[in-house]
NUMAR-581385 format. One line per 4 residues: number of its first residue (from 1); their letters; for each residue x, y, z of N, C-alpha, C, O. Coordinates in Angstrom, 3 decimals. Layout:
NUM) A) X Y Z X Y Z X Y Z X Y Z ~ ...;
END
This chain:
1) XXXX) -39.156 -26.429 0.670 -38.437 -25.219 0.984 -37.494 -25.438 2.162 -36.295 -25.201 2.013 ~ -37.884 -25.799 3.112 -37.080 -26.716 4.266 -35.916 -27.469 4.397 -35.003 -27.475 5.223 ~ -36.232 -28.281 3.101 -34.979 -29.057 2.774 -34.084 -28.578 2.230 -32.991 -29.100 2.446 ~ -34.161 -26.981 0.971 -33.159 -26.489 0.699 -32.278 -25.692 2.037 -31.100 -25.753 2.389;
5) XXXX) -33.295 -25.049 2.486 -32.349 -24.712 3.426 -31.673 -25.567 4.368 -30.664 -25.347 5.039 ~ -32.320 -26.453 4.302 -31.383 -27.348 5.366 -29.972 -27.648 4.659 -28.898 -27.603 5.260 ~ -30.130 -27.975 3.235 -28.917 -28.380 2.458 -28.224 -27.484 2.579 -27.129 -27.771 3.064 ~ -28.451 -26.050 2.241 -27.426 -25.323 2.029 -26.786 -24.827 3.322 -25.797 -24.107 3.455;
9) XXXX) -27.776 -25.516 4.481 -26.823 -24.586 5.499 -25.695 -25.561 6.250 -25.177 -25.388 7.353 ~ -25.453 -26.802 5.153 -24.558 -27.475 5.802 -22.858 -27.706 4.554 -22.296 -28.625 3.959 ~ -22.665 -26.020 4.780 -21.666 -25.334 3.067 -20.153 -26.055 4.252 -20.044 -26.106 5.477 ~ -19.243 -26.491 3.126 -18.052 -27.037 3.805 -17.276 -25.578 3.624 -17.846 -24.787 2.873;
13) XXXX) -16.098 -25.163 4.205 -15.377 -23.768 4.620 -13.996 -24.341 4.882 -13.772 -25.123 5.806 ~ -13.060 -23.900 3.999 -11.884 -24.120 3.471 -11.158 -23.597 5.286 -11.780 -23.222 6.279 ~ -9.966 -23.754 5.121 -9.385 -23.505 6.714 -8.820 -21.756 6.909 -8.460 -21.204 7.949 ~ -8.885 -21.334 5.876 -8.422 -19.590 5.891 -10.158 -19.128 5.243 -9.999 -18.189 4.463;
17) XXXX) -11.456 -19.454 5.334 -12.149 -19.163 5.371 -12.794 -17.641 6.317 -13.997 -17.382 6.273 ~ -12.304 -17.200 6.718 -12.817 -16.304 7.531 -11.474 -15.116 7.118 -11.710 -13.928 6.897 ~ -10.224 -15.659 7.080 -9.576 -14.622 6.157 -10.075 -13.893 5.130 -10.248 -12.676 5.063 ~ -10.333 -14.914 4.177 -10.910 -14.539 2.827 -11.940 -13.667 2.854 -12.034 -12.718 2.074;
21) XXXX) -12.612 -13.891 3.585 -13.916 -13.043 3.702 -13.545 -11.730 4.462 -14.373 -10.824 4.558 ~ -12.700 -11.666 4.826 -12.537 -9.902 5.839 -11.310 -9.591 5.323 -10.912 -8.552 5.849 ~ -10.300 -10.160 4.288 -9.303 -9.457 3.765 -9.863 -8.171 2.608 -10.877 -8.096 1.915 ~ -8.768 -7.319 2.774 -9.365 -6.166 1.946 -8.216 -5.370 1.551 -7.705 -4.446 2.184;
25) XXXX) -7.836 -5.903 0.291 -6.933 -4.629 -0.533 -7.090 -3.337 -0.171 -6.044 -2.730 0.061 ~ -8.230 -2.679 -0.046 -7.671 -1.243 0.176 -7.601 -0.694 1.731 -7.189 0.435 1.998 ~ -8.030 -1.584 2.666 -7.318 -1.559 3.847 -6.119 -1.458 4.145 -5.517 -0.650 4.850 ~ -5.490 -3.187 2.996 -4.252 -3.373 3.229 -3.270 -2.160 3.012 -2.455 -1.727 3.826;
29) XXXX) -3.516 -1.718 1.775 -2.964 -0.323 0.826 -2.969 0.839 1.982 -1.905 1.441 2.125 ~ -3.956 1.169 2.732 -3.975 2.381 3.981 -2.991 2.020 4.292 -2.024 2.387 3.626 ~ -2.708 0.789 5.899 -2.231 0.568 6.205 -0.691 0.815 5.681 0.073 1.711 6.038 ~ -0.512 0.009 4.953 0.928 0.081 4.049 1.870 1.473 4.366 2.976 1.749 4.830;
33) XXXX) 0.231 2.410 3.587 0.787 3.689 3.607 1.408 4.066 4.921 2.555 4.381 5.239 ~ 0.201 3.923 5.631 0.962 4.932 6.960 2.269 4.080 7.213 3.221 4.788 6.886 ~ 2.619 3.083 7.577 3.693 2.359 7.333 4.573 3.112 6.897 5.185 3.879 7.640 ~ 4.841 3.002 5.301 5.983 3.133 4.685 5.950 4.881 4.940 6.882 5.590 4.560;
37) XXXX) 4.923 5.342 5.528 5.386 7.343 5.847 6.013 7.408 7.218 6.938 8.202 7.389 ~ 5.549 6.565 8.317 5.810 6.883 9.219 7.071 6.289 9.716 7.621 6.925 10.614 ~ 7.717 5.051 9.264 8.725 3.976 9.308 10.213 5.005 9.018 11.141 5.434 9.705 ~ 9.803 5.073 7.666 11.100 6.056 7.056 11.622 7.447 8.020 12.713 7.825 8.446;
41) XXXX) 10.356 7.905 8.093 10.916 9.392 9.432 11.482 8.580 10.469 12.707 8.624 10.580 ~ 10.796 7.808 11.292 11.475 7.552 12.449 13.031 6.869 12.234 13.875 7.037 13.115 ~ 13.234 6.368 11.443 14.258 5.873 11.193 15.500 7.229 11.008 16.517 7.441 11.668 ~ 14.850 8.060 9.711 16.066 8.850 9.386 16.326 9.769 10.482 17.343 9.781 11.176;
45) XXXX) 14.943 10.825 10.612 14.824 11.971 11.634 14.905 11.494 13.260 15.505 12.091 14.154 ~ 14.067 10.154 13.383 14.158 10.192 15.137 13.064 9.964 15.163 12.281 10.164 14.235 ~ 12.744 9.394 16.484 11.426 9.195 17.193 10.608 10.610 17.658 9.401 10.851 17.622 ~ 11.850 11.526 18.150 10.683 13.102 17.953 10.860 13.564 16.916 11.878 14.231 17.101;
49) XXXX) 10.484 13.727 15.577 10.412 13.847 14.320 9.290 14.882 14.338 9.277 15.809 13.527 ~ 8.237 14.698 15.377 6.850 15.303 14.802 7.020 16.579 16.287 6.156 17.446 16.413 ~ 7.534 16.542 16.714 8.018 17.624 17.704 8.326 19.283 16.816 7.936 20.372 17.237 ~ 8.901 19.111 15.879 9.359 20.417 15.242 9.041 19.911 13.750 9.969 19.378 13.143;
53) XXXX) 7.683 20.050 13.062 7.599 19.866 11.785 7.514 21.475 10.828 6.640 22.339 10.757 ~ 8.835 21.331 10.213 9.174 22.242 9.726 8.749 21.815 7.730 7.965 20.916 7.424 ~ 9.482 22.699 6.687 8.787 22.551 5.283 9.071 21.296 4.826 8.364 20.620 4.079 ~ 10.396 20.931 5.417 11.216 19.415 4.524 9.834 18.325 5.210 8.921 17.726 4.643;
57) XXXX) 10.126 18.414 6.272 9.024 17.593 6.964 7.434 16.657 6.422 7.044 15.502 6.250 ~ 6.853 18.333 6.307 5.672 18.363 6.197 5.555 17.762 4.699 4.826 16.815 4.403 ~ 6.353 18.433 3.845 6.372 18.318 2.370 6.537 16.590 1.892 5.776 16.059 1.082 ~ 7.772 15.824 2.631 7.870 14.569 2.381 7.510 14.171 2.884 8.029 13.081 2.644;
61) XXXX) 6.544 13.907 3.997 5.245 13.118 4.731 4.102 13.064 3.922 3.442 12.053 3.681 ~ 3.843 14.520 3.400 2.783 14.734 2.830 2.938 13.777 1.150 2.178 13.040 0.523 ~ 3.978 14.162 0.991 3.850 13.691 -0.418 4.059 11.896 -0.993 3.622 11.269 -1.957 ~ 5.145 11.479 0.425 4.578 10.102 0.218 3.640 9.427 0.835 3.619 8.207 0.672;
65) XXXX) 2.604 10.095 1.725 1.370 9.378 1.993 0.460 9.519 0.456 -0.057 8.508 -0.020 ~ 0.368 10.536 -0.064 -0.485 11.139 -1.048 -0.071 9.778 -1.887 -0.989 9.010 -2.175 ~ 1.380 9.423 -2.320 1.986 8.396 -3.657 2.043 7.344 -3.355 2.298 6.514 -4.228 ~ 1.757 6.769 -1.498 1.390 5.604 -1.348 -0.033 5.005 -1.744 -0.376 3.948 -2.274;
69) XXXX) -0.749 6.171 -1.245 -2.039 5.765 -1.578 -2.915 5.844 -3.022 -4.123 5.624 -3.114 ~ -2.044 6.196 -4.077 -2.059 6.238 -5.052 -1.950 4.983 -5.847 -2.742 4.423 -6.605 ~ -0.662 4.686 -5.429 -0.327 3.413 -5.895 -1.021 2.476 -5.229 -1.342 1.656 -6.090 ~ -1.460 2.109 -4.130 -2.252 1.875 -3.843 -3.688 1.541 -4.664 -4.263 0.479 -4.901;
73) XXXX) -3.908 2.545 -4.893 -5.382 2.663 -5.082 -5.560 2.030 -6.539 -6.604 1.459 -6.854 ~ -4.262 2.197 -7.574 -3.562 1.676 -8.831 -3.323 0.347 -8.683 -3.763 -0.279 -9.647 ~ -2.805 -0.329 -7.867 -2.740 -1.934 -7.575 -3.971 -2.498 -7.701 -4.222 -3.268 -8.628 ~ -4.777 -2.193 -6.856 -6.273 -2.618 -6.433 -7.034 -2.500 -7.419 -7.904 -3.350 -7.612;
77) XXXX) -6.882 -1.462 -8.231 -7.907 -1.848 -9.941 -7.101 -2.332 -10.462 -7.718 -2.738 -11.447 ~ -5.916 -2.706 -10.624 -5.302 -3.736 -11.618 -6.205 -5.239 -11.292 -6.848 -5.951 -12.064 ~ -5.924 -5.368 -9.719 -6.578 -7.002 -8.855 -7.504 -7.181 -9.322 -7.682 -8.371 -9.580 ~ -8.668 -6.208 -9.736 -10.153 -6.683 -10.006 -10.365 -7.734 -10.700 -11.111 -8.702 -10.558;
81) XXXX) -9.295 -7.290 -11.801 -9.501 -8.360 -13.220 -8.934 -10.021 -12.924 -7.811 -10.483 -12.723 ~ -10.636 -10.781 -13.030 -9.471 -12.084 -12.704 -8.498 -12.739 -13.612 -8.699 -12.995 -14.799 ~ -7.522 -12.959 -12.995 -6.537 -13.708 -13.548 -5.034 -13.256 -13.975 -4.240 -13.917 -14.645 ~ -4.838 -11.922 -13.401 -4.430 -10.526 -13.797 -3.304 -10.864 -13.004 -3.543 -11.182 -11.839;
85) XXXX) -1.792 -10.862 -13.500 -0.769 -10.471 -12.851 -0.277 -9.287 -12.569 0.483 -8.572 -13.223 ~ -0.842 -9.115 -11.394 -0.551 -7.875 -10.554 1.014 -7.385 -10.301 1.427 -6.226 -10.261 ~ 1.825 -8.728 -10.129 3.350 -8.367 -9.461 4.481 -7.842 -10.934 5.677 -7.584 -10.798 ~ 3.895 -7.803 -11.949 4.693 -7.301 -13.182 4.584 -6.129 -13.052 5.557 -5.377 -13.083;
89) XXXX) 3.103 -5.648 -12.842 2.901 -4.339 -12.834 3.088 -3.113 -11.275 2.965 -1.898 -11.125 ~ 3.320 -3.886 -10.679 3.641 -3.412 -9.203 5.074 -2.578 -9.238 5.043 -1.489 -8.664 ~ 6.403 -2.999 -9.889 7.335 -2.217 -9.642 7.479 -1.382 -10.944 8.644 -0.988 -10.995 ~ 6.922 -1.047 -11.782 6.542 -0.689 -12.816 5.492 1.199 -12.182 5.907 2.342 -12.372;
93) XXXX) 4.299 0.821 -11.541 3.355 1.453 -11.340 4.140 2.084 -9.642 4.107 3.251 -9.252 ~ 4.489 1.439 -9.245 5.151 2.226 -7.696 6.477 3.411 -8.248 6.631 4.591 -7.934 ~ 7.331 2.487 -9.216 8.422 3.620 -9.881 7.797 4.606 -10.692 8.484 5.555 -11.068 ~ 6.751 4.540 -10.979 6.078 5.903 -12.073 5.918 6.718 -10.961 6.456 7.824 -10.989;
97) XXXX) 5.199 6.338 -9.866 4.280 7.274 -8.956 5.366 8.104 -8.242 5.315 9.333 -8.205 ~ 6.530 7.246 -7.573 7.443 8.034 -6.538 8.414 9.222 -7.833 8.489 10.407 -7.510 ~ 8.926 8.875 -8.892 9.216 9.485 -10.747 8.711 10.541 -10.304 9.313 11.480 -9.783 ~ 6.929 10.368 -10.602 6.195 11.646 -10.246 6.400 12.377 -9.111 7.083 13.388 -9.279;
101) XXXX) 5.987 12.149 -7.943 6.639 12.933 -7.083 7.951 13.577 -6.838 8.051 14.459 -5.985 ~ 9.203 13.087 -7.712 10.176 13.800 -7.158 10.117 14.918 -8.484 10.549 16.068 -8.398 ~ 9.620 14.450 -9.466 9.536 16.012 -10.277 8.316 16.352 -10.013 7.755 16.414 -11.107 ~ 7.518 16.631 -9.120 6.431 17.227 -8.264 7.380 18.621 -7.736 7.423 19.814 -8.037;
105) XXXX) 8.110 17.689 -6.755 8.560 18.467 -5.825 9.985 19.482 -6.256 10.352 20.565 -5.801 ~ 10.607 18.533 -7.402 11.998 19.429 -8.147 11.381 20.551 -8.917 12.063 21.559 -9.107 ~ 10.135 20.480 -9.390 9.734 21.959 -10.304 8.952 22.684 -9.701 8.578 23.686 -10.309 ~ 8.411 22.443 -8.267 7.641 23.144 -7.445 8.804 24.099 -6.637 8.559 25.167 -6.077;
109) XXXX) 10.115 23.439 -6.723 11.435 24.039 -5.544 10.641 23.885 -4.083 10.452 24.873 -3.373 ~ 10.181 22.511 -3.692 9.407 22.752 -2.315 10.758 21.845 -1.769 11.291 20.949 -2.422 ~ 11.041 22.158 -0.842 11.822 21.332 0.291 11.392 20.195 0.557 10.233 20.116 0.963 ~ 12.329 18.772 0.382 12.655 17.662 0.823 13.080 16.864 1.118 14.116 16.943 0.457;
113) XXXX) 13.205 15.559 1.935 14.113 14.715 2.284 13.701 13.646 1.623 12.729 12.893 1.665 ~ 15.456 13.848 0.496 16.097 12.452 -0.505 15.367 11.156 0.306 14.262 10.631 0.166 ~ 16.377 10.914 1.121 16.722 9.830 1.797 15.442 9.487 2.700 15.599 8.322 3.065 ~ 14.724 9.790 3.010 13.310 9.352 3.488 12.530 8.838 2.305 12.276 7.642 2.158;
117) XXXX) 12.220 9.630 1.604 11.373 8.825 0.036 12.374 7.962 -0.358 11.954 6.817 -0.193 ~ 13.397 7.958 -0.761 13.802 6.733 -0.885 13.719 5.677 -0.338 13.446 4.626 -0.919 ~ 14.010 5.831 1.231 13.637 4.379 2.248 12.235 4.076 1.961 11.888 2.897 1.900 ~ 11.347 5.079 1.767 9.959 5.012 1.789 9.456 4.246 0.316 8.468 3.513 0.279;
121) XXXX) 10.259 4.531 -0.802 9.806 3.888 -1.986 10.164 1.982 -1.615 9.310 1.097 -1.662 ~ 11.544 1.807 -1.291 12.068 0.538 -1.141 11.349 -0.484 -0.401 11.251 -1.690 -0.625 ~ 10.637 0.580 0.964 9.079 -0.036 2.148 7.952 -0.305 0.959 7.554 -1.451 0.746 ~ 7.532 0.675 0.304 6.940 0.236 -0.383 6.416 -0.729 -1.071 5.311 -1.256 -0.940;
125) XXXX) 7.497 -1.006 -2.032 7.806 -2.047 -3.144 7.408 -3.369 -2.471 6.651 -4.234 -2.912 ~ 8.110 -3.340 -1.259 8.131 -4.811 -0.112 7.065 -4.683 0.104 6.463 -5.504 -0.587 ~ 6.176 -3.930 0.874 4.640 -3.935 1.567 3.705 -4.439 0.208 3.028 -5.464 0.279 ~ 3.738 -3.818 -0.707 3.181 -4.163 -2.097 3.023 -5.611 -2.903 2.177 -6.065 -3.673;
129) XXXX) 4.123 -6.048 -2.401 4.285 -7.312 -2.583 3.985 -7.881 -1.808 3.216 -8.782 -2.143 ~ 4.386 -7.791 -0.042 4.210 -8.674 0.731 1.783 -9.028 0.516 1.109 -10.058 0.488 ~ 1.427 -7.553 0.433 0.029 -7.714 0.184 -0.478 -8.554 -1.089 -1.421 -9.336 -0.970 ~ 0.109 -8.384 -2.172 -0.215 -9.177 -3.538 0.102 -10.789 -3.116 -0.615 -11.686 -3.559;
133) XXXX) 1.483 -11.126 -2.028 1.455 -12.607 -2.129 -0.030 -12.905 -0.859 -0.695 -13.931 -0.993 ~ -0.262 -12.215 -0.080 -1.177 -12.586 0.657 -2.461 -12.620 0.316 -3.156 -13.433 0.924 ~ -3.028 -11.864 -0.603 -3.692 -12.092 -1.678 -3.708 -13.203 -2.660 -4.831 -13.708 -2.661 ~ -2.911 -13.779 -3.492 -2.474 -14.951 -4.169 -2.963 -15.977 -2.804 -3.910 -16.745 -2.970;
137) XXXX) -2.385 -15.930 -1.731 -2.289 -17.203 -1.043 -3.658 -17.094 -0.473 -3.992 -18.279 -0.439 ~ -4.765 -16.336 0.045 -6.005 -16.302 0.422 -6.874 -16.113 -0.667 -8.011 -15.765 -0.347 ~ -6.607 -16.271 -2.081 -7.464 -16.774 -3.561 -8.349 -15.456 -3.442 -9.577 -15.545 -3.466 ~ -7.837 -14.490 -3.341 -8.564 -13.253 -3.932 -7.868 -13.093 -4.864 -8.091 -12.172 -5.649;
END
């Protein structure tokens, strides 16, 4: 009994070993999100953006955190499957979701800003990818 454990406790560990083991798709996917919500305001609106949150505001914050993390959450069960090309289906599954949201928001008549979801879809697409190649390259 001794000797197995002795064997096994001498396991060789690849050099991104400790990556692999604490990387996490749906971390990455949070992250992303707040990213691609919070990136786009400051850019279009300003750094006090959250000073006076009025309907346009609230409505396109709200609605692309909700479609980041969607897609999101849509990437990450695609990954499960091994062997699964994820990056075909990535600009495919991000253009359905943001699709959805803007006829969310065109048949609801709720107030929003174009040009923020847009910057915010384009962050997207990039963050999405940049996570799928880091994934590929740490063999999850």
């Amino acid at each position: 009994m001794k000797r197995l454990m002795r064997n096994n406790s001498h396991q060789f560990f690849s050099r991104h070993s400790f990556v692999r083991g604490r990387f996490n798709y749906a971390m990455m996917f949070f992250l992303a999100a707040l990213i691609a919500t919070l990136l786009p305001a400051f850019l279009i609106w300003g750094w006090g953006f959250w000073y006076s949150f009025d309907s346009v505001r609230v409505n396109t914050i709200l609605g692309i955190f909700i479609s980041c993390m969607i897609a999101g959450f849509s990437l990450d069960r695609f990954m499960i499957y091994p062997g699964s090309q994820v990056l075909p289906y990535m600009i495919k599954t991000v253009t359905t979701i943001y699709l959805l949201l803007f006829s969310i928001l065109l048949t609801t008549r709720f107030e929003y800003s174009r040009s923020v979801i847009l910057c915010s879809y384009l962050l997207v697409l990039i963050l999405c990818w940049l996570i799928c190649l880091l994934g590929v390259m740490y063999g999850r």
